[in-house]
N, C-alpha and C positions, 0 to 999 in steps of 0.2 A: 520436490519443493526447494529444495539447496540449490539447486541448478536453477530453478526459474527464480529466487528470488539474487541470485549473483547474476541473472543477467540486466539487474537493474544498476550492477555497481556503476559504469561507467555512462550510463542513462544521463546524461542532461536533461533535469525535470527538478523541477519546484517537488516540495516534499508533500503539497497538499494534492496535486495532482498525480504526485507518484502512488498514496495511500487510494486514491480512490481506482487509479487502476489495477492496482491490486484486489481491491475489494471487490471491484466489480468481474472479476477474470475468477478469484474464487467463489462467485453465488453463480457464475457460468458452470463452472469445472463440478462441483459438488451439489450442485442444485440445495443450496443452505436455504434453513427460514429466516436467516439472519445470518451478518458475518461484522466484526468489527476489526477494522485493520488500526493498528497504531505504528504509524514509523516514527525511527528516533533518528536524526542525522547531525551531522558533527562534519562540519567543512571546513574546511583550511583556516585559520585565524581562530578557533575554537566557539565560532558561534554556533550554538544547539541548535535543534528547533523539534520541535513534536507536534507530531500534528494525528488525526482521526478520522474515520471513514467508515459510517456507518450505513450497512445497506439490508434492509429489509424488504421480504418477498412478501409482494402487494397483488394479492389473486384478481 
């Protein structure tokens, strides 16, 4: 998990679309009934941003 989530370090990607390919890469991998991703990012100049990605498995 350490390894695939640093290979997003250098990833140019928006943080809402970075969260959601996350989330969707782990309801792949673990076959979840649910999974919610929260990234935190802090870019150069100190602007935050948090953002959310909720994926639930719809039969």
């Amino acid at each position: 998990m350490k390894f695939y989530l640093w290979s997003f370090r250098d990833h140019g990607a928006f943080c809402e679309s970075l969260a959601a390919q996350i989330a969707d890469d782990i309801m792949w991998a673990i076959e979840a009934a649910s999974v919610k991703v929260t990234v935190f990012q802090t870019a150069r100049g100190g602007i935050e941003l948090t953002t959310e990605a909720i994926r639930e498995y719809q039969a």
